[in-house]
N, C-alpha and C positions, 0 to 999 in steps of 0.2 A: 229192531225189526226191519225188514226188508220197506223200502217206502214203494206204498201203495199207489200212489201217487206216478211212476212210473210203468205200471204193468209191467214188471220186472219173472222171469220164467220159475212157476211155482213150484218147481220141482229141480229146480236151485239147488238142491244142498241134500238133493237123494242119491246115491250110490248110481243111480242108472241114469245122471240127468245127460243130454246129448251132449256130444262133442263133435264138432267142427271146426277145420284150421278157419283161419281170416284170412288166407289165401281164397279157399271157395269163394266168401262171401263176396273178396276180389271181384273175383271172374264173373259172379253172378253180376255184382252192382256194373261190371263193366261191360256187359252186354246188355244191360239195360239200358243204359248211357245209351250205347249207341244204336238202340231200336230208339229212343224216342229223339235224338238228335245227328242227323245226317255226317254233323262233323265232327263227332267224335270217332279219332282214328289210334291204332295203337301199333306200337314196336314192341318187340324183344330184343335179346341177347342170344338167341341161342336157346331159351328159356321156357318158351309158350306154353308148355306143358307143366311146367314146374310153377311157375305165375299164374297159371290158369288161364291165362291170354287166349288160350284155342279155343276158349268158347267162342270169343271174338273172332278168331280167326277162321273158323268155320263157318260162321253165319255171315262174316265180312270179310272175303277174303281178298278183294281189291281195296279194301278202307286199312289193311294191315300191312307191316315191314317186318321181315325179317333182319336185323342188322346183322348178323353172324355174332361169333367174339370178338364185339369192337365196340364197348359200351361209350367210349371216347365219339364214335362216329353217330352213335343211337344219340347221343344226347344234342350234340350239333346238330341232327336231322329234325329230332325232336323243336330244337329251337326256330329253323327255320318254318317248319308246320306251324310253330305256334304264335310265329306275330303275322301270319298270312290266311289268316280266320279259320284253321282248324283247331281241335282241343285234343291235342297228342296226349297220349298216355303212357309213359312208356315204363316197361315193368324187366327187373334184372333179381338176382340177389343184392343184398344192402351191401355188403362187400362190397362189389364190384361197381354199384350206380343205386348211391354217391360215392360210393368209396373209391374204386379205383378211378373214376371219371369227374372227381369234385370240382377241379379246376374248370373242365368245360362247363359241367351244369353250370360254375357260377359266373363262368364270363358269358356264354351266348345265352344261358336261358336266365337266371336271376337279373344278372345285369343290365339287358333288355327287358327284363319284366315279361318274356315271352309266355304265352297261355300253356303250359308244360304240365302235368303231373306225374312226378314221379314215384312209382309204385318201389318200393325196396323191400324186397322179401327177404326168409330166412330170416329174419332179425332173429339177435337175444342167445341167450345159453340154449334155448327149447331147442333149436337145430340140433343139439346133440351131439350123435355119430358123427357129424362132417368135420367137430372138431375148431379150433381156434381160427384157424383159417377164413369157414366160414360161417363164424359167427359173430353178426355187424353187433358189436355194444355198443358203438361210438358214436353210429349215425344219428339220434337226435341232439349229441353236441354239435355235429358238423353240420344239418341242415340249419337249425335254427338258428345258429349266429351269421346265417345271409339276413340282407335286408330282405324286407316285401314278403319274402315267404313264408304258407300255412304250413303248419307242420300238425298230420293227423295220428294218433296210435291209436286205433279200436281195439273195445275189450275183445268181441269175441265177432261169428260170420258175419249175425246178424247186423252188426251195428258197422264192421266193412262194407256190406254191401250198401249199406243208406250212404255213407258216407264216401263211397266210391260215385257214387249217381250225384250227390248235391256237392260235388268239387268239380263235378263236369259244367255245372252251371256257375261256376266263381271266377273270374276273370283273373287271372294270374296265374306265377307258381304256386305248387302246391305239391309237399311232400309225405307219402301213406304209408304209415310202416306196418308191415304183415309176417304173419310165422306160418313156419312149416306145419308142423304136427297138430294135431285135433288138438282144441280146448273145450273148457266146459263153457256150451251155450247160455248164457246171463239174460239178457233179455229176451223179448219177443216183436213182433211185428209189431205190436201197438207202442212198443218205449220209444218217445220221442227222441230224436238227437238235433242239437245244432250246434254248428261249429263256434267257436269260441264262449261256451260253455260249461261250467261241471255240473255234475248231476249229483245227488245227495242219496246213494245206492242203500244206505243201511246209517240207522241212527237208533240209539238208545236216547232214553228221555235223560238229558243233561249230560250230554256225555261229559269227558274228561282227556280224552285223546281225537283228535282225526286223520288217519290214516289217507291219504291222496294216492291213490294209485294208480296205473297207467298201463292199456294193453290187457291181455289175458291175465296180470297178474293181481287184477281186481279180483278175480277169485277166489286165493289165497286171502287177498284182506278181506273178503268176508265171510269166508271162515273160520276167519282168527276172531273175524267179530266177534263173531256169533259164539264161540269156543270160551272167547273175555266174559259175554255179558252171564255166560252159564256160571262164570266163576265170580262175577261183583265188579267184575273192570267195564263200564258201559264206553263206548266209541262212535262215532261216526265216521263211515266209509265214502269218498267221495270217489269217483268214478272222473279221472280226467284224460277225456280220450284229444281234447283240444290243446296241444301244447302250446303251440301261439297260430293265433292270439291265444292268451292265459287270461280267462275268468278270474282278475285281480280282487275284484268286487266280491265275489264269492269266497274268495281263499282270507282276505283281511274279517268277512263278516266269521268265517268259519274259528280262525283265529281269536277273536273276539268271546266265541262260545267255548269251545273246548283249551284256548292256552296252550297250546300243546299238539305239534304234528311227529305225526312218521311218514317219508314216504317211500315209495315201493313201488321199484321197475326192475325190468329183466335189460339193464343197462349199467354202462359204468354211472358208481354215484355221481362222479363229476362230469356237469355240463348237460346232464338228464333233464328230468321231470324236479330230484332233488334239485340238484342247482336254479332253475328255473323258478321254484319256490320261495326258495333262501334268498332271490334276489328281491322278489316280491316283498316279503315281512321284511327286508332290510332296509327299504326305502319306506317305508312308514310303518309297520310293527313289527317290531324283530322281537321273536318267540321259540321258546326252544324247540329244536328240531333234531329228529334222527332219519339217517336213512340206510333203505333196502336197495340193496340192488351189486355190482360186479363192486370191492373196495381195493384199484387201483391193481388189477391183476387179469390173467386171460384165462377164461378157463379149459378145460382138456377135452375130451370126447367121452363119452357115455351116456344111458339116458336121460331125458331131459330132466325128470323130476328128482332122480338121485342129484345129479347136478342142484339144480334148486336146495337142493339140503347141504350138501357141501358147500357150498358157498356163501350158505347162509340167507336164502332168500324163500324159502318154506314157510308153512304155515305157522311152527316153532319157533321160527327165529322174528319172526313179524309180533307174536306175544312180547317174545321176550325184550322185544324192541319197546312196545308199547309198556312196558312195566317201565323201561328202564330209562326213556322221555318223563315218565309219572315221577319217577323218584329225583328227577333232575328238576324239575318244575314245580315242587315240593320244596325244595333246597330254600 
């Protein structure tokens, strides 16, 4: 059952429940940011509209930069904003920043530890139409193996936009990864987030599987929950929108109860949410694991959620993962 405990959106799992990209949530939480703090200032690429940035940039339109197409230069500008007491935000697609611009983020703004966050849209196969090009699956290997830096994926607006306001107050880098296309809304105003935390989104009494998953693609795992516990396979859904820091604490206790994970992103397996895990249980419980998400391959262009099925990261293939961890951990 969905935990209560959360105030998690009751209409969750109805055919008309909302959907919202995590880009809006973006824009909202970053206009927030900067009504309540003078020095939050933010760049593009070329982008403002596609980032959501114009919200910002209409209600602050001297606290904003346009960089053009120079996300190389956005991020060097970025850097120097941000050890000179502003808290830059600067928002591109994930392709392009960190992707095409990784080098500078990581000498002028990681390696001075400059107050930076980086917004990387477009993530994941959900882009779709745009095609391999631009669709970042790599970027939470590439942010995460910098020193010092947060790296955030929210499920869904809601929980981007809190999490776009409470990294304007964190002192450091800090990288947010957002998609294009509406997702289904999961929480509400009232579910708590804080960064370096998982959250326990859906749990049967004793489970025997726990599925970790990250980004919009929390919703897929829990309706595969919910789909298991109709047919006798009870699970627990952990919700981890905090990549690092990683809620070690929680992943070893959860381990502990269930024996048995799947995890599940809209990214390549290796260097994800999965890898991230597997290093966790391998340094003090190593447990069997399977994971969801790109296996070692780019994908084409089409809709997003056909995509998700071809690739095997649907609601079907997330089952049939969780059967197929159960029969291994069985053995």
């Amino acid at each position: 059952m969905l935990n209560p405990d959360l105030k998690l959106n009751p209409k969750l799992f109805d055919d008309d429940v909302e959907q919202k990209a995590t880009r809006e949530g973006y824009g909202d939480g970053l206009l927030e940011a900067g009504i309540k703090n003078p020095n939050v200032v933010a760049l593009t690429a070329d982008l403002s509209e596609s980032t959501k940035a114009n919200k910002f940039q209409e209600k602050f339109p001297d606290r904003f930069f346009e960089c053009g197409v120079a996300e190389q230069n956005m991020a060097a500008i970025a850097a120097g904003l941000g050890v000179s007491g502003k808290i830059p935000f600067m928002s591109s697609y994930a392709t392009f920043s960190p992707g095409k611009n990784w080098e500078t983020i990581r000498t002028t703004i990681i390696y001075n530890q400059s107050n930076v966050k980086i917004a990387g849209h477009h993530a994941g196969i959900m882009t779709g139409p745009d095609g391999a090009t631009h669709q970042a699956t790599e970027d939470i290997a590439m942010t995460r193996s910098w020193p010092w830096i947060k790296v955030i994926v929210p499920c869904d607006s809601l929980e981007a936009q809190k999490a776009t306001e409470k990294i304007s107050n964190i002192d450091g880098p800090v990288y947010i990864r957002l998609t294009r296309d509406k997702t289904p809304v999961m929480t509400t105003i009232e579910t708590p987030f804080e960064i370096g935390k998982i959250q326990i989104f859906w749990t049967s009494e004793n489970p025997v599987v726990t599925i970790l998953s990250t980004g919009y693609m929390t919703y897929y795992a829990l309706v595969a929950a919910k789909e298991l516990e109709q047919e006798g396979v009870k699970t627990a859904v952990a919700n981890v929108a905090s990549i690092k820091p990683l809620d070690e604490g929680t992943i070893l206790s959860l381990a502990q109860d269930s024996r048995a994970f799947v995890t599940v992103e809209d990214h390549q397996v290796m260097g994800g949410l999965g890898g991230a895990i597997a290093e966790c249980l391998a340094k003090t419980k190593p447990t069997p694991i399977e994971f969801i998400g790109l296996q070692d391959t780019f994908a084409e262009s089409g809709k997003p959620k056909e995509l998700l099925e071809k690739y095997g990261m649907g609601t079907k293939a997330i089952k049939d993962t969780v059967r197929k961890v159960i029969a291994r951990k069985n053995q």
